[in-house]
C-alpha positions in Angstrom: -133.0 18.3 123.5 -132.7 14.5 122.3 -133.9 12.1 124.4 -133.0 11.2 128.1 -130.9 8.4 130.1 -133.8 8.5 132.2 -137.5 8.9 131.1 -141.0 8.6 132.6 -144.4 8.2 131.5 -147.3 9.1 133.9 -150.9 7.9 133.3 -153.8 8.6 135.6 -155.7 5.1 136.1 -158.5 6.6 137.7 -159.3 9.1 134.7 -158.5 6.2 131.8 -155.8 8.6 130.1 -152.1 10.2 129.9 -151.7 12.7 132.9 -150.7 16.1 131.1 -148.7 18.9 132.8 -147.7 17.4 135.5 -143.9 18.8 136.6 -141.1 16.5 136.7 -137.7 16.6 138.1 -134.6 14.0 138.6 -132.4 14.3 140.8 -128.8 12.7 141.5 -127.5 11.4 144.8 -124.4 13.7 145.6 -122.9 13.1 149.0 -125.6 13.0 151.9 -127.9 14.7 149.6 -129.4 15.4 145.8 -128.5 17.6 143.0 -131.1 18.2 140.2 -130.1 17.4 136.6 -133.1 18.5 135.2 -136.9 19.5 135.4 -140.2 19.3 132.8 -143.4 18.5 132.4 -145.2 15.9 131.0 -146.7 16.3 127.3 -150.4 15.7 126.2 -149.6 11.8 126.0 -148.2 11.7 129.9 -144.5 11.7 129.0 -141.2 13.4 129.9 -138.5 12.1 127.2 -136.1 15.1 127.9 -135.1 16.1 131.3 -131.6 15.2 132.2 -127.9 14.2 130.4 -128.3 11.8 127.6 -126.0 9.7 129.5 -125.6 9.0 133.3 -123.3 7.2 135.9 -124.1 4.5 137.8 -125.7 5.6 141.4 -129.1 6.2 142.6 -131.6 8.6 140.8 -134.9 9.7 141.9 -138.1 11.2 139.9 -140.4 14.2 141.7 -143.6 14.5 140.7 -145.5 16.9 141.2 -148.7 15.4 141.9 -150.6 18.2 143.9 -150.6 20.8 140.5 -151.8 18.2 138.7 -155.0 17.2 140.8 -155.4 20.8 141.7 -158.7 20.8 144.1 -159.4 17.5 143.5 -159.6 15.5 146.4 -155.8 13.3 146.3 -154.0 11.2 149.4 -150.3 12.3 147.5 -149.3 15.2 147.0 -146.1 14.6 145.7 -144.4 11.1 144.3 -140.7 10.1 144.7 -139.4 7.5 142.6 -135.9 6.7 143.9 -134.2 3.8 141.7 -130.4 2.7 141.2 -128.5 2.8 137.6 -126.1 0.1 137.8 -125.4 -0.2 134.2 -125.2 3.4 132.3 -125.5 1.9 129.1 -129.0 0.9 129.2 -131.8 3.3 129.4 -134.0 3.5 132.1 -137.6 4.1 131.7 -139.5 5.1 134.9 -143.4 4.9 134.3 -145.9 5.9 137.5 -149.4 4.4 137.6 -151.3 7.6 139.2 -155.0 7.9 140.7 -155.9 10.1 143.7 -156.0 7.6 146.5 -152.9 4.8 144.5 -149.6 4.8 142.8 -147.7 2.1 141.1 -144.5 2.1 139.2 -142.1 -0.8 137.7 -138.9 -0.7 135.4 -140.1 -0.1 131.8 -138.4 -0.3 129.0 
């Protein structure tokens, strides 16, 4: 599978490195609710360049990750992320990094 519309990154701040194996999936806005366009996991440098249409339309998107598998027994305050953004212009690609610890999350538009 080439790469993505929409991609993410995931690195755990708290452990100083990419965040392996964590599952991923995007989801579209249909309606009054979401259809998934596709699902993966994260590879041994924390990133997901494959998991939906190489091209998208505009509307709002969201990222799940799966954040609970990848702490395991670890003590954690989220057990799941959603990252819910807007694509307002298709043509550009749209990179969706998270920031990850056990007790904080960040995220931003990357490029």
């Amino acid at each position: 599978m080439s790469r993505s519309a929409v991609t993410t990154h995931i690195l755990d701040t708290a452990a100083g490195h990419p965040a392996r194996n964590i599952q991923v999936r995007l989801e579209t806005r249909v309606g009054d609710g979401w259809r998934e366009l596709g699902a993966a996991r994260t590879d041994d440098d924390g990133r997901v360049s494959a998991i939906g249409p190489a091209a998208v339309e505009a509307g709002d998107y969201r990222l799940i990750f799966d954040t609970a598998g990848y702490f395991g027994d670890r003590e954690h305050f989220f057990p799941e992320v959603v990252v819910t953004f807007t694509v307002a212009d298709p043509a550009q690609h749209h990179h969706v990094p998270l920031l990850l610890s056990p007790f904080a999350i960040s995220t931003y538009r990357g490029s």
